[in-house]
N, C-alpha and C positions, 0 to 999 in steps of 0.2 A: 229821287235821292239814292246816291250810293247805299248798297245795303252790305253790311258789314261779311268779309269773305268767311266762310264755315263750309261744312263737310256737308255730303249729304244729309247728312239727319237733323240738320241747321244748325246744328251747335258751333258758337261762333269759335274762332280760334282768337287768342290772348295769352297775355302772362295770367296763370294761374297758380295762386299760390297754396302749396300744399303743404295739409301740418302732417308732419311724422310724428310717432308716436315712438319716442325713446325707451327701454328696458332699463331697470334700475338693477344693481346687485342686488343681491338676498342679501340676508344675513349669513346665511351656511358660507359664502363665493367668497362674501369680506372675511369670514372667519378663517377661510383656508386661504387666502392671500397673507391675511397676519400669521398664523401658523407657518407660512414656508418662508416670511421676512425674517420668524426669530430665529427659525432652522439654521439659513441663512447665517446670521449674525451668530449663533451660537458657535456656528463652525467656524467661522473667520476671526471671533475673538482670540485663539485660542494662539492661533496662528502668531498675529497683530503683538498679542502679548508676549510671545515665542520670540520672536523678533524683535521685540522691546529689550527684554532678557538680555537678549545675547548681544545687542549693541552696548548694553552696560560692562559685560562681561567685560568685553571688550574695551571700552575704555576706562574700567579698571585694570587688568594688565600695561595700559599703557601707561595709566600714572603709576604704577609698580616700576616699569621700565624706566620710568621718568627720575623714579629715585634710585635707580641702580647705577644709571648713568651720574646722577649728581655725587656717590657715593666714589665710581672711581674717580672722577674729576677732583672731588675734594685729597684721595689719597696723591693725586700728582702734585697739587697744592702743598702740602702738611706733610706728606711721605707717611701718612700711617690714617687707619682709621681712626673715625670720631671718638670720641669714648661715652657711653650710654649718660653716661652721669658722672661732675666733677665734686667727688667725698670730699671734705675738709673738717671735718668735726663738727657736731652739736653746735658749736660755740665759733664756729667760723665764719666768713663772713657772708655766705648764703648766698652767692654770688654762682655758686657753680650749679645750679640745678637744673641749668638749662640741657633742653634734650636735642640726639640727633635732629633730628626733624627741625629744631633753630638754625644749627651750626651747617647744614645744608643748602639754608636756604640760597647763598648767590647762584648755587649752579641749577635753582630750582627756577628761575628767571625770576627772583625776588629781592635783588642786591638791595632795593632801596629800602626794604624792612629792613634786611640784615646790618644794613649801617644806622638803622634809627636803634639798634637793641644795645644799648649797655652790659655785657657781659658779666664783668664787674660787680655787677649786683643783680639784688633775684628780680625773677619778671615781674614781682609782686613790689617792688618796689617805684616810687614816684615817676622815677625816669624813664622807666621801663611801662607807661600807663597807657595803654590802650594797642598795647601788644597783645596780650593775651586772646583777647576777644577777637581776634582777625580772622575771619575765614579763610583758610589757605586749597584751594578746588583740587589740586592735586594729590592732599593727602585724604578724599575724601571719596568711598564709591561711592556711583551712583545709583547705587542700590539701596542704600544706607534710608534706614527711615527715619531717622534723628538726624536729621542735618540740620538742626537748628542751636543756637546760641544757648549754652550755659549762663543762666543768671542768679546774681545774689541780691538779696532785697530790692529785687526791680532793676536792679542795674546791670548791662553786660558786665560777665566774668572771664568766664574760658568761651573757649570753642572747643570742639571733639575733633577725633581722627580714627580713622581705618584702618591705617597700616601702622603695624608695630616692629621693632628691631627683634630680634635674636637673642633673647637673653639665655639664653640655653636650656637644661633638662632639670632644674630644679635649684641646684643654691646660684645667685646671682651673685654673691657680694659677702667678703668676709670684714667688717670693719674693724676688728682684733689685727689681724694678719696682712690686710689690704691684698688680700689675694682675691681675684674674681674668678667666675662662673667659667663655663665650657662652650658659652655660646661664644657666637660673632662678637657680641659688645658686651661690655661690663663697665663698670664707675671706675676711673681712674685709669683705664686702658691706653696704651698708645700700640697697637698690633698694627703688624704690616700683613697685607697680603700673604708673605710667606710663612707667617703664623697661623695662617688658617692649612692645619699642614695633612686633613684628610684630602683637602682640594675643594677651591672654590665653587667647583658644580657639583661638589657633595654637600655642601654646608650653608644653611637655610640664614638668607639676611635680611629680611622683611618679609612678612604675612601680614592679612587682615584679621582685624579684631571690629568687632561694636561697639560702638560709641555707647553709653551710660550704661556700662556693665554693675552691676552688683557686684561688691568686693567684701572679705574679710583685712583687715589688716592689724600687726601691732599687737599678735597675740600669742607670741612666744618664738624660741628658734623652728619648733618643727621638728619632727622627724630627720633623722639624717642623711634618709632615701625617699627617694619620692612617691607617695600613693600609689596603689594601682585601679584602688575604687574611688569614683568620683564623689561615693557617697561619704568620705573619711574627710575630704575638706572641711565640710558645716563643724564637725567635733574640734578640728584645730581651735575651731574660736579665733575672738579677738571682736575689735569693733565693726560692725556689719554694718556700710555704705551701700542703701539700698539704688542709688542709680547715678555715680559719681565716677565710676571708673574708665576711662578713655573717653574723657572730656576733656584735656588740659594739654593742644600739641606742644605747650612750650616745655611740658614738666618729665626730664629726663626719666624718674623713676619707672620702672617695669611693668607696674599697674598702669600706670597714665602712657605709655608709649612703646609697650615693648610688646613680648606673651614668650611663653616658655612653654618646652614640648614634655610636659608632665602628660597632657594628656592628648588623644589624637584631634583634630578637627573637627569642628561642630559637636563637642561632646558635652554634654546637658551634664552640668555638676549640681546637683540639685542641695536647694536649701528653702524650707518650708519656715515659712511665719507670718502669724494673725492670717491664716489662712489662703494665703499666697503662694506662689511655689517660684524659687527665683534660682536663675543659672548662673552659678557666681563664679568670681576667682579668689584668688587667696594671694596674700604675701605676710609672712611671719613678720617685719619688721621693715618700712619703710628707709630706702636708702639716706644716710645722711642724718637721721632720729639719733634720739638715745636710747635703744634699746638694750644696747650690750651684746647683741646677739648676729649670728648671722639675715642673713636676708636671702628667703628662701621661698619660693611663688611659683604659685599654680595658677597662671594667665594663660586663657584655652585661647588659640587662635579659632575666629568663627565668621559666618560671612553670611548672609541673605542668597548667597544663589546655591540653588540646590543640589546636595552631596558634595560639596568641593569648599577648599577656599584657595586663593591665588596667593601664590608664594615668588619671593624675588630669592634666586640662590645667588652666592656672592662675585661668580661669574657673568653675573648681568643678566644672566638668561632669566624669564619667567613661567611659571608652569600653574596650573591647576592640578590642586592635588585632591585627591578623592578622599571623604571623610573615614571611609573603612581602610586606611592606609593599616598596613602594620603598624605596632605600636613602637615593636623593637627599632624599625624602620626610621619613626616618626622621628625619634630623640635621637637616634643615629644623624640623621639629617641635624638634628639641635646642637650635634656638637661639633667643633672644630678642630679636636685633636682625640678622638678615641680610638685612631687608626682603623676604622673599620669604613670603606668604602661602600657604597651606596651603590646599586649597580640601578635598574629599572627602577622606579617607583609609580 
């Protein structure tokens, strides 16, 4: 008989199957492997997020741009700008309340709302139903953390918005006199271009605001100069809207779609109640009410990205402006004829 081939020492050769004997981690190895994953991710959130930021920035200045271009498209149209809000009296037919940001819309690529809106009558009206509630994305950062629907008893109402018009440095609207304000737009306005006569890249046409701002309104004319402490708004009084104000793009008035350079950028107006503390704005007297009195408002422009809020000046250009602006500065830029040129900002 064949005897199976092997070595000297007779041991046969074959497959020989050998166990290995694997090393397991400790616990210490696993711990400092999760220790350098969170390192890791600690450092690259910050980043990720960095970069989230600034892609928002970013496509908030473009819808800024978006409405600078729609604004002079519309003056080629009309030969004048929009006017913030159409006054007719207490007893009028309520029909004019509609705000820039309606009357813009064809050149916003939205012809097909702007033909379903009845002018004629308020957007609170029948025909006008199911305008209000419409999310409009270009009047909206995307940074905003209310981007969500205003509702009344369960049912959509308004929608919010971001960017507000230029009502200027304090009185908006004289409805004695029908004289208006010193910004870019005012109720009853038809200005051309060459009314804006410090110069269109001196004079501020859109900023951001937050959506469900805290307001005062309806509580007197106000002072006949505007505050310089944030803390002197709460004392004007009036009825306190704890989270109603720039929820309503269709509603012309100042609170609902505009802000005025009373105060500079991101500036915390504080007003404390039931143990809250809330960043409000103020208007003496809602346009178009019976108050009797002028209409005068302290609407902060204020933004989500940090130190800055984006501004559209009437030259189309767009800028970020830094919250520690000057003040002198600020309202300088608010106005449209105080002769005082702007140089750097």
């Amino acid at each position: 008989m064949t005897q199976p081939s092997g070595d000297a020492t007779g041991c046969r050769w074959g497959l020989v199957a050998r166990s290995r004997q694997r090393r397991a981690f400790t616990l210490i190895e696993l711990l400092v492997v999760i220790a350098i994953i969170a390192i890791l991710i600690a450092l690259l959130l910050p980043a990720v997020q960095s970069a989230r930021e600034a892609a928002r920035r970013t496509q908030c200045k473009n819808n800024l741009k978006q409405i600078g271009l729609a604004l002079h498209n519309y003056v080629d149209s009309h030969l004048s700008l929009p006017p913030s809000f159409c006054a007719d009296g207490p007893a009028g037919t309520g029909g004019g309340e509609w705000s820039i940001q309606a009357r813009i819309l064809p050149y916003m690529e939205r012809a097909n709302l702007y033909q379903a809106i009845e002018f004629k009558q308020s957007y609170g009206h029948s025909v006008n139903a199911g305008v209000a509630p419409m999310r409009i994305p270009s009047y909206l950062c995307p940074s905003e953390i209310n981007d969500v629907m205003r509702m009344k008893q369960g049912r959509p109402y308004h929608y919010p918005l971001n960017y507000g018009f230029n009502g200027g440095s304090w009185q908006v609207f004289d409805p004695t006199t029908g004289r208006g304000g010193d910004g870019a737009f005012y109720p009853n306005s038809r200005l051309r271009l060459g009314h804006i006569v410090d110069g269109t890249s001196n004079t501020l046409g859109f900023a951001e605001v937050k959506a469900y701002t805290p307001y005062f309104r309806d509580g007197g004319s106000g002072p006949a100069q505007p505050p310089i402490n944030p803390a002197q708004i709460a004392a004007l009084g009036g009825a306190f809207k704890s989270n109603s104000g720039h929820t309503e793009w269709v509603d012309g008035r100042v609170h609902q779609t505009g802000f005025t350079t009373v105060f500079v950028p991101n500036t915390i107006v504080p007003f404390q109640r039931g143990g809250q503390l809330f960043d409000v704005d103020y208007t003496s007297c809602r346009e178009d009410k019976g108050c009797g009195s002028p209409v005068r408002a302290a609407v902060t422009s204020r933004s989500f990205h940090s130190g800055i809020v984006n501004a559209l000046l009437m030259d189309g250009s767009v800028h970020s402006i830094a919250s520690n602006i000057d003040l002198s500065i600020w309202r300088r830029l608010g106005s449209r004829n105080d002769g005082q040129v702007v140089g750097e900002f």
